[in-house]
N, C-alpha and C positions, 0 to 999 in steps of 0.2 A: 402732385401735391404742390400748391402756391406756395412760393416763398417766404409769407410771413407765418407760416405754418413751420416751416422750416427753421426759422428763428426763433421762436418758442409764442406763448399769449402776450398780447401786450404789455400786461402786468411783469411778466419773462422780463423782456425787452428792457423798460423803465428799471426793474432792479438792475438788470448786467450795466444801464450806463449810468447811474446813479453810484455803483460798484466801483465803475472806471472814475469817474468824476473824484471819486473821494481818495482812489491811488495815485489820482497824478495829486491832487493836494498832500502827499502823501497823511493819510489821516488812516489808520488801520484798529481796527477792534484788538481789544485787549479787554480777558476777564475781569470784572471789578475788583475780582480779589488783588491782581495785578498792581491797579491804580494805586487800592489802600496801601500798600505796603511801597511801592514805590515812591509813594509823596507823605508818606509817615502820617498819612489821615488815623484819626480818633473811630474804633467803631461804630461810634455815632455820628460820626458823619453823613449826611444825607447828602446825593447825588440832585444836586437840582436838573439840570440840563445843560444847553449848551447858550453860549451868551460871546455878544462880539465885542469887544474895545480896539478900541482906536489905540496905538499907540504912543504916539508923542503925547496927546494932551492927557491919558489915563485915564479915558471918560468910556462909558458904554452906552450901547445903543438900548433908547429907555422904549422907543417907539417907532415904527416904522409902517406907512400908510401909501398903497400904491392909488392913486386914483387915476382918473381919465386924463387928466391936464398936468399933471403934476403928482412930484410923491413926496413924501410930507414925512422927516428923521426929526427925531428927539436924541438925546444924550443927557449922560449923569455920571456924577464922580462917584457916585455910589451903586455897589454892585448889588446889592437887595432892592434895588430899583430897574435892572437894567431890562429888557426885554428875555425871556428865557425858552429857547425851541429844544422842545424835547425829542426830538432827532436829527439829527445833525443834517439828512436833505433837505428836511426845512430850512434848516441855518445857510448851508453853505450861497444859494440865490440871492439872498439880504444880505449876507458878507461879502459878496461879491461885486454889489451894488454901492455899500457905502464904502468900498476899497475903492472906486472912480477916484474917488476924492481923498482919502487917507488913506494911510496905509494901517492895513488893519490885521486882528489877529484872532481866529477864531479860537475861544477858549470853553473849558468845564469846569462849572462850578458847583461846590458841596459845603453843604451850611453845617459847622461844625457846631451848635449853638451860645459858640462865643462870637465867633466871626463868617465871615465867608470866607473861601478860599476858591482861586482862580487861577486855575490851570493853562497854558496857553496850549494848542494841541497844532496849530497848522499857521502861519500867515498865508493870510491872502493876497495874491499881488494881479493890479489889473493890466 
């Protein structure tokens, strides 16, 4: 049997280091029920996803565009505008990238329909 047989399907693969990536960020699952009660969320809370800000300036990333020559960040002081990845191995590559340049903090956000609210779960340091 070939080695990569031995390791499990690619897809295998991709989750076990996608797994690791997110322990050393220390970032770990926790039931939603967990979250609500921990951060004293409203029932009605809705789980948007996950969303990055910058720390010192309090701004988030509204936009983020890789192309050939260049990649192309937006930002906004407002979080109902910010860019929102709804899994966090999406997020952590674009958090990782605008942390070059700032120090950053990958956060979860849940639209309570008064406000948002913005969790911060991991920084990211480059």
């Amino acid at each position: 049997m070939g080695q990569a047989k031995q390791r499990g399907s690619k897809q295998d693969r991709i989750q076990a280091a996608q797994a690791k990536q997110r322990e050393q960020l220390g970032i770990f699952e926790k039931p939603i029920e967990e979250v609500y009660k921990e951060y004293n969320l409203p029932e009605t809370a809705v789980p948007m996803g996950y969303v990055i800000n910058i720390t010192k300036s309090d701004e988030f990333l509204a936009m983020y565009e890789e192309l050939d020559d260049r990649t192309n960040y937006a930002y906004t002081p407002r979080p109902e505008l910010a860019k929102i990845f709804e899994d966090v191995n999406q997020a952590i590559p674009v958090a990782k990238k605008v942390a070059e340049k700032y120090e950053t903090d990958m956060c979860f956000m849940f639209d309570t329909d008064i406000q948002y609210m913005v969790f911060p779960i991991t920084t990211i340091k480059n």
